[in-house]
N, C-alpha and C positions, 0 to 999 in steps of 0.2 A: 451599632455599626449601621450606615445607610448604605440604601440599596447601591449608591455610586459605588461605594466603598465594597461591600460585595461581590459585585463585577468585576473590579479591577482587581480584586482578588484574584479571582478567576478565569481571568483572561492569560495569565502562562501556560496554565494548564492544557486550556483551548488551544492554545498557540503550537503547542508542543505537541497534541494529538494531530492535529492539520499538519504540523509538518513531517510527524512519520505517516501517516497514509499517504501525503504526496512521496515521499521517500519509498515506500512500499509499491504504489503504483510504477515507479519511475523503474525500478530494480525489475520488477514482475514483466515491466514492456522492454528494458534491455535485455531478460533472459527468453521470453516468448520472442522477440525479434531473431535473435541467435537461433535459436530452433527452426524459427522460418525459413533463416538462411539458409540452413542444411536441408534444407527439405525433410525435417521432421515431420510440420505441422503444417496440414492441410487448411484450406477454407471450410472443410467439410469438420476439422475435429480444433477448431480455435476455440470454439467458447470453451469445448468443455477442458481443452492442454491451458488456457488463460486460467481458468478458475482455481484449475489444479495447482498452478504454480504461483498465482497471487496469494492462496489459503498456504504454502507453504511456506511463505517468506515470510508474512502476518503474522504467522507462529511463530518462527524463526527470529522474527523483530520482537517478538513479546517475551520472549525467556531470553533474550540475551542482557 
């Protein structure tokens, strides 16, 4: 097999990982939006309520 042939092997895979992380980013910034709205989340506790709820979807995405 050549290395062309390897690649394109490989490129759904790729494909398919880039588009759940942007699916995951995309979910993580409409639910930390929501929270904002209500006055959840401060500027003072956004990294650590984003992190929280990004690592919770990213799991959420991986066992489903």
């Amino acid at each position: 097999m050549s290395k062309k042939q390897q690649i394109t092997v490989g490129q759904p895979a790729v494909k398919d990982a880039m588009k759940e992380r942007e699916l995951v980013m995309k979910v993580t910034k409409e639910i930390v939006v929501k929270f904002v709205e209500m006055g959840r989340v401060t500027p003072a506790s956004f990294n650590e309520v984003f992190s929280m709820v990004h690592d919770t979807v990213r799991d959420a995405m991986g066992k489903s």
